[in-house]
N, C-alpha and C positions, 0 to 999 in steps of 0.2 A: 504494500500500500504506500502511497506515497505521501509525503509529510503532510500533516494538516489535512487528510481528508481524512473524513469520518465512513466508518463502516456503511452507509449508507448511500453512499456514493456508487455502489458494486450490487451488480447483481447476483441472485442467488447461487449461479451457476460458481463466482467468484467466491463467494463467499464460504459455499461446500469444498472446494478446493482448498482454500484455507486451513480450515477446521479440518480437514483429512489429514492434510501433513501435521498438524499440529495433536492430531489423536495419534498419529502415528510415532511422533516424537515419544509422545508418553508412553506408548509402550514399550517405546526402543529402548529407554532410559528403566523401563520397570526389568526389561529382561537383561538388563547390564549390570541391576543392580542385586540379580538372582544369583550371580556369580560367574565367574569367568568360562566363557565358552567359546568354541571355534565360532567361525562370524557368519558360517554357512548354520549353523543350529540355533543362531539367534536369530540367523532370518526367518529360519523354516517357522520358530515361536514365533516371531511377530507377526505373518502372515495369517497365522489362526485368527489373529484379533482385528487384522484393517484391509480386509477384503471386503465388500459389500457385504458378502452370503451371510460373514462373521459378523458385520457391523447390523444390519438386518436382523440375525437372530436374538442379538443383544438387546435391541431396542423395543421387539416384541416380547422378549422375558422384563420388561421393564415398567412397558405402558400397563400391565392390570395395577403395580404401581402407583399409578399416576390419576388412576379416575375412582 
C-alpha cells in the first residue's frame, strides 16, 4: 500500500491478497517456532493451513461460532 492511503482505497480482490500473505506469514512464523526443521517440511506444514480448501475449512468450523 502506498503511504497515506487508507485500506479503502483497494478493492476486495487487493485486499484478500493482503490478508493471505499476511495469514501466511503467521503460520510460517508458528511452524519456525515449533522447532527447527528442513524448509521443504515447513512448507509441506504451512501448506495445510493457506490453501483455500484449508483456509475454507477453517472458516466453516468457525462460523457456528459466530451466530
Amino acid at each position: 500500500m502506498e503511504a497515506g492511503m487508507s485500506a479503502s482505497g483497494y478493492g476486495s480482490p487487493a485486499l484478500a491478497y493482503v490478508g493471505d500473505a499476511f495469514f501466511e506469514l503467521l503460520v510460517r512464523e508458528k511452524a519456525l517456532s515449533d522447532g527447527g526443521r528442513p524448509s521443504a517440511q515447513l512448507n509441506q506444514m504451512s501448506r495445510k493451513y493457506v490453501t483455500a480448501v484449508a483456509q475454507s475449512a477453517l472458516v466453516n468450523s468457525l462460523l457456528p461460532l459466530l451466530t
